[in-house]
N, C-alpha and C positions, 0 to 999 in steps of 0.2 A: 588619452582617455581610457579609464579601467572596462577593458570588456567583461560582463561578467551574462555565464551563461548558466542553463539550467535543465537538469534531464530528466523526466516522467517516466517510468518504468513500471506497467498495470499489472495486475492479477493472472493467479491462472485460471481458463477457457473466461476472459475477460477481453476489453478492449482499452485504448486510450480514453474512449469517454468513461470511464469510472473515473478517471480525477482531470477530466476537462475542467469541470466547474473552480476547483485551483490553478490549474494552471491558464486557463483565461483572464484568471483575475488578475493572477500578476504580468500577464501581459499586458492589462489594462494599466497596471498599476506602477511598473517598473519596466525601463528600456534595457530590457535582458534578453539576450537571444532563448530563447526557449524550445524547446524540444522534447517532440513524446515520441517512445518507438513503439511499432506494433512487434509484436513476440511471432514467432512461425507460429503456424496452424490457430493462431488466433484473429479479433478483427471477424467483422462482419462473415465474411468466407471462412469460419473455422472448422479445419481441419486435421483433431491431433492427431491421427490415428500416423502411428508411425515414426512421429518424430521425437527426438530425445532429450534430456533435459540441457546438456550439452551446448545444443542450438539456440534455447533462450538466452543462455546465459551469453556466448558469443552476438547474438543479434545486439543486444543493450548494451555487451562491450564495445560492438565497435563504433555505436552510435556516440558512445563517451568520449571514444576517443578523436572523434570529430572533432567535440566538443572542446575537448582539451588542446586539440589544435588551434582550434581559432577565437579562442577567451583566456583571458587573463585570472580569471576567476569564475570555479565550477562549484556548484549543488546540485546534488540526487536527490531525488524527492519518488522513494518507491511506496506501492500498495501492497501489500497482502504479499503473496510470493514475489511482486517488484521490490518488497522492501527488502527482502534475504538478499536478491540480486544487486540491489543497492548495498547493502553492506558489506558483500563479499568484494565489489567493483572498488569500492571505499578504500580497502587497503592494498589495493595493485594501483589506482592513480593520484594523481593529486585533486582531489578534491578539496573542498575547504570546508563545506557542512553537509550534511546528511538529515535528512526527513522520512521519519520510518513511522506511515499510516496502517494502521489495523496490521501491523506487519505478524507472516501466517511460523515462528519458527515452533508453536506452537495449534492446534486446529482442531474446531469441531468443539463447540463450549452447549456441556449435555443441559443443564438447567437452563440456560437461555434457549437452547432446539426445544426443549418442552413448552417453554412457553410460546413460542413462537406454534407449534404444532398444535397448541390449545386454541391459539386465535384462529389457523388455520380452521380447528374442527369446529370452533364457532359458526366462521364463516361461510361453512360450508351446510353445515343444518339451517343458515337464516337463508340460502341459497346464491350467497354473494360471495365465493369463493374465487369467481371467476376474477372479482377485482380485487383478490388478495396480492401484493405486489411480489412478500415472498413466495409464496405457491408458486407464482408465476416463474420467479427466479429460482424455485431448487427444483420446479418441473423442469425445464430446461438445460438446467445441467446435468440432472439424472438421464435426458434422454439423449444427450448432443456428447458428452464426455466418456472417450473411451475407457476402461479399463486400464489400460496398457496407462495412459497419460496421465492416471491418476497416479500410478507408480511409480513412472517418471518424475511429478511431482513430490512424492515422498522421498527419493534419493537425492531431487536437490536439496531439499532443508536438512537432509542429515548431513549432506557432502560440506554446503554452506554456510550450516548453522555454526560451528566453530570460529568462523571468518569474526566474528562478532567482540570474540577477546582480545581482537586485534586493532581495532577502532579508537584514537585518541585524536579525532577530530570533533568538535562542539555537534553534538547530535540532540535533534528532536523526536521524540513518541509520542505516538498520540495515539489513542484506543478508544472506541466507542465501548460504553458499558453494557451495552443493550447488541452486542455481536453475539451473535448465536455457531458464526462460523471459525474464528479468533478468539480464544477465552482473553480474559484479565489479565491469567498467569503469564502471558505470552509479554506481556507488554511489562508487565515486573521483570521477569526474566532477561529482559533485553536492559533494561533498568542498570540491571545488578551485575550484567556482566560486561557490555561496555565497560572499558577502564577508564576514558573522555573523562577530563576533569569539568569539563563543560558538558551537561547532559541534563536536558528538562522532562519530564513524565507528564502528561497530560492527559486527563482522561476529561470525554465528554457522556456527559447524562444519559440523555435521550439518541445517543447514535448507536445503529446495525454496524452491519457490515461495511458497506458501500458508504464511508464515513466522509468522503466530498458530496454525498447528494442527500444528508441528512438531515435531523432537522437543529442540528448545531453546526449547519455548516455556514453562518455569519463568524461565531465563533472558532471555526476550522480557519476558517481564510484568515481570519487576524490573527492568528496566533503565529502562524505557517510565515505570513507576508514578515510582521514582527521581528521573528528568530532570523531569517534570511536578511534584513535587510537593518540585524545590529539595534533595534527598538527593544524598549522594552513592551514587553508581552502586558494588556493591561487585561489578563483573564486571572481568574484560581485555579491553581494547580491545585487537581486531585487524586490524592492516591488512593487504590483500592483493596 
């Protein structure tokens, strides 16, 4: 019987629950061993101050290569800076597909932060700012996220970003339009430089950032389950 297994690799100052809601699914859905790794200084207790980019990329490697040990057949499925790590991990194992969400080799999309900064100052004059979700989410990382780790952050996608011309495994993209932290370009970009003669671009409407807890994410899970398990995709691919 083919083992076939699967590894989640989250954001940075993020946790595994940014793409629990995918990967639950397919657990419900497919008898795949499954696996998320938490990153250092991430995860409920985060703590980057101090650690190097070096270290994520080793934690999620060696999780892989568990994985690679004990299945017959592997997919990555990274977020945001998991997705860089995924793609660099891509061409050191044998993997067979790759799933690259809101993936960050590009960051910080200024006309969607305006808009998003607009609803905030709405929010905030009607006196309901407190139940802004994003407020909440870039309060929190302005005040929890060191400096130093932000930097950190920036040398892996430049050290990484390259890894990506090197990819001719059947890959998936997927981009929320509505990411304020991910532009567009990022998701074109990945597009055009994969040389995968099997490679799908997917953009959803209505999704942020956080593109597994959006509100296409009926639409995430089927596309994701779909491309992983050989179906065909019954969505519109959109390009932007």
């Amino acid at each position: 019987m083919l083992v076939i297994g699967c590894l989640f690799i989250h954001g940075f100052t993020g946790a595994p629950d940014e793409i629990e809601p995918l990967a639950d699914h397919l657990k419900r859905r497919a008898d795949w061993e499954i696996r998320t790794v938490t990153l250092p200084g991430h995860g409920e207790t985060e703590t980057l101050k101090g650690i190097r980019y070096q270290s994520w990329v080793a934690a999620a490697e060696e999780e892989l290569k568990l994985l690679v040990k004990s299945c017959d057949t592997v997919y990555l499925v990274g977020f945001s800076m998991g997705g860089v790590i995924a793609g660099h991990l891509t061409t050191k194992y044998p993997v067979t597909k790759l799933v690259l969400l809101s993936t960050a080799v590009y960051y910080i999309n200024p006309k969607q932060m305006l808009k998003d900064l607009k609803k905030m100052a709405a929010d905030f004059l009607k006196g309901e700012l407190k139940h802004n979700t994003l407020f909440k989410h870039y309060r929190k990382k302005m005040q929890e996220t060191p400096f130093r780790a932000t930097v950190e952050f920036q040398k892996l996608v430049r050290e990484l970003k390259p890894s990506f011309q090197h990819i001719h495994i059947p890959t998936l993209i997927v981009q929320g339009e509505r990411d304020g932290v991910v532009p567009v370009k990022s998701a074109n970009y990945l597009y055009n430089t994969i040389p995968a003669s099997e490679k799908t671009l997917v953009f959803l409407p209505h999704s942020s950032h956080h593109i597994c807890q959006g509100e296409d994410q009926d639409e995430l899970l089927k596309t994701v389950e779909s491309f992983l398990a050989e179906k065909p995709a019954e969505v519109e691919h959109v390009t932007s």
